[in-house]
N, C-alpha and C positions, 0 to 999 in steps of 0.2 A: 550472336556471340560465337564467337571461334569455338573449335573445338579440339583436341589433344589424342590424338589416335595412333593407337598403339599394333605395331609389324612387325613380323619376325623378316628376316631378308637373308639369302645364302651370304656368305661369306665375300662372293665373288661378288657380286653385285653393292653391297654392303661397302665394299673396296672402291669400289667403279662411281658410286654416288658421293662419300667422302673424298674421293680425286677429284670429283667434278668432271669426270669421264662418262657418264652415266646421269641424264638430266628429264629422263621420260622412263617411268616407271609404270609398266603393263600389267594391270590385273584383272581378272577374273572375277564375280561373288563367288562366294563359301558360304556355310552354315555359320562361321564365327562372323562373316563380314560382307556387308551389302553397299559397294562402291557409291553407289546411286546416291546415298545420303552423305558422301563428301561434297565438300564447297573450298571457293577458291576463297584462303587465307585460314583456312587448317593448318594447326600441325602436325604432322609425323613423323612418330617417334620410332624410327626401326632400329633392329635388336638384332644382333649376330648371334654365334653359336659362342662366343668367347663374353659374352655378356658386355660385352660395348654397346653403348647407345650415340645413335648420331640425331637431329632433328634438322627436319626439313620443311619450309613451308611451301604449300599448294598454289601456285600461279594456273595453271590452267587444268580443266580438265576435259576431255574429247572421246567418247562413245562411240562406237564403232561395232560394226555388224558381224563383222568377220575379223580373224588376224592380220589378214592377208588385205584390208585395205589400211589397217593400223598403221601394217609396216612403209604398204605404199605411200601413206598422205604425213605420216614422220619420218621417216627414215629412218635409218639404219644406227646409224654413227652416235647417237645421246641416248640411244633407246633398246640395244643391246650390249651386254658386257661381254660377254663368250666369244661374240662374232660379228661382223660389219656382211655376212653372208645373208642375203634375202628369204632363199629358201632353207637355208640351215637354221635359220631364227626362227620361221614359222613351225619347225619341227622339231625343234628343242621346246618350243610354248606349246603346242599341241600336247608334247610327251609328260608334261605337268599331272600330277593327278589332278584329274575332276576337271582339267582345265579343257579340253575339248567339247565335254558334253555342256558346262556353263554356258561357254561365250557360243556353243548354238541356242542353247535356250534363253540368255541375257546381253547375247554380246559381252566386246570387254572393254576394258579404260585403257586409256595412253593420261596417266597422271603425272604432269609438268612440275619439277620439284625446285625448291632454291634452298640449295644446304646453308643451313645455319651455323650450326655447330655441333660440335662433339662433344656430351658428358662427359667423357673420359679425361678430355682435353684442354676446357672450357677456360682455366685460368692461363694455358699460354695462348691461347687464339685472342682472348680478350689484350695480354700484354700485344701481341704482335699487331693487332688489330692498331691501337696505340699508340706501339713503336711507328706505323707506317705515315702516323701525323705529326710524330714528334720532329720536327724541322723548322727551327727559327728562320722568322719571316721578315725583314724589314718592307713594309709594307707602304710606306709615306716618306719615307725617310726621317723624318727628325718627332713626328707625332705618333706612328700609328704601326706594331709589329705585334708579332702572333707568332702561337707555336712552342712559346720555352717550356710550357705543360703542357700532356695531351690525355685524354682517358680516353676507355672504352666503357661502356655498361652493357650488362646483359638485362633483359625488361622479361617480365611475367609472360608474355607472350612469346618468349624466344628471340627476341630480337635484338641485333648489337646498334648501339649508336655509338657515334665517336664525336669527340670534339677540341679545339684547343682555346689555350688559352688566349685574352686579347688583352693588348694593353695599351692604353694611350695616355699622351698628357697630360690630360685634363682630368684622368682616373674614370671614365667612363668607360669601363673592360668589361671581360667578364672571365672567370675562371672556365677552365678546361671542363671542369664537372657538370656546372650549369651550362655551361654551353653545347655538351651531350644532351642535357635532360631538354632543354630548350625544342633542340630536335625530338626527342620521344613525343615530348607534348606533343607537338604541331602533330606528329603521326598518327595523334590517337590517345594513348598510352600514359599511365602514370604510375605504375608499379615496377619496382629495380628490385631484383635478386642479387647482382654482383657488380662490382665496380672495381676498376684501374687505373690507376693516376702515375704518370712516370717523366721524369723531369726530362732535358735535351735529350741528356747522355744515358738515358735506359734508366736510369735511378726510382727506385717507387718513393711514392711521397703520399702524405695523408691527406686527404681535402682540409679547406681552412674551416672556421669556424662560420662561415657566412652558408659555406657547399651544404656541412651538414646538415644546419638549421632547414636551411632549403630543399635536404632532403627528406628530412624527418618530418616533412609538412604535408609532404605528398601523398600520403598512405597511414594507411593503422597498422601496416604488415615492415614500415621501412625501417623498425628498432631494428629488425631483421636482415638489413641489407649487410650483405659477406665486403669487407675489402681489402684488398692483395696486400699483403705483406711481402713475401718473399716467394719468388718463381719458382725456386729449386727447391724447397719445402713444403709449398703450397701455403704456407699458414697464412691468415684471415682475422680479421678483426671482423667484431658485429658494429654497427652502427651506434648501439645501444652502451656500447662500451664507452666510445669514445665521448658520448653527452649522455651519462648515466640519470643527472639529474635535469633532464629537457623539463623545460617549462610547460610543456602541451600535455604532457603526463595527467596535469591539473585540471583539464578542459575537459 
């Protein structure tokens, strides 16, 4: 099972990986933290000095003896924020506390990240996420177009899926929402924290009555599932609001 690990990160660097300028993240152990026991499809969770949280998950990870072949065998450019400099990097990572005497007696990690998202942010990355699907499709011409709904979800694991809506003649579609969760499954996943459903034109809109059921099926945690109401307020509905009295409650 995955696991959820928790980093403080300067400011600057903090910046550099929410830009996605910044894609190879360098560490050393500590007494709080022993690299060795990461695995690729963690998440971390790093934490600035202004108490923002961004979440990243772990695609790869790569050990090394020294700094100085770190920087050789990844380079410069995803893997320093300060500087694209070879030997200015190895001398700003040396200058770390503790960090010189570690990586001679443990070496250190070059830990490959893929930004997820921002707690801070997390209800307009989902709309925008969303917006970037929301584009009707005529697809067959006279049977078969997609698009006029799209959502985004965020899953227990960090993760966003998108999807839109289908629709065809014969009524064999499928909404925007299940067509998100369709994708979680197959990835694994069956737990939803947040959800966003928004019509062509940016409008939010509620799942139907087929979405919810279909949600509310998935999980013992999905009375709990958050969904967007309004961008510029933030406000949310719970799942449980919307089918107070679900039938499964009984089971």
């Amino acid at each position: 099972m995955f696991m959820k690990r928790y980093l403080n990160l300067n400011d600057r660097g903090f910046n550099a990986i929410k830009d996605r300028t910044k894609r190879i993240e360098i560490r050393a152990n500590t007494i709080d933290n022993d690299y060795s026991q990461y695995e690729i499809g963690d998440i971390i969770v790093f934490n600035n000095s202004n108490n923002e949280t961004i979440n990243c998950k772990i695609k790869e990870i790569n050990k090394y003896e020294t700094i100085e072949k770190l920087l050789m065998l990844e380079g410069t450019k995803y893997t320093l924020s300060s500087t694209d400099d070879y030997n200015e990097g190895i001398n700003s990572i040396n200058s770390l506390n503790g960090y010189r005497e570690s990586i001679k007696e443990n070496g250190v990690y070059a830990i490959h990240l893929e930004y997820l998202y921002s707690d801070n942010n997390i209800w307009n990355e989902l709309y925008n996420k969303a917006l970037e699907n929301s584009k009707m499709c005529d697809i067959s011409n006279k049977f078969f177009d997609a698009g006029g709904v799209s959502s985004a979800i965020l899953t227990k694991e960090g993760n966003i899926y998108t999807g839109v809506c289908i629709d065809t003649s014969c009524s064999l579609g499928m909404c925007a929402e299940r067509n998100a969760i369709s994708t979680m499954i197959t990835n694994g996943e069956h737990e939803i924290l947040k959800v966003v459903c928004i019509g062509s034109e940016g409008n939010f809109m509620m799942p139907c009555g087929a979405c919810m059921e279909y949600m509310m099926q998935l999980s013992d945690e999905s009375e709990n599932i958050e969904i967007l109401k309004n961008l510029e307020t933030k406000e949310f509905v719970k799942l449980k609001e919307l089918i107070p009295t679900w039938w499964g409650k009984e089971k």
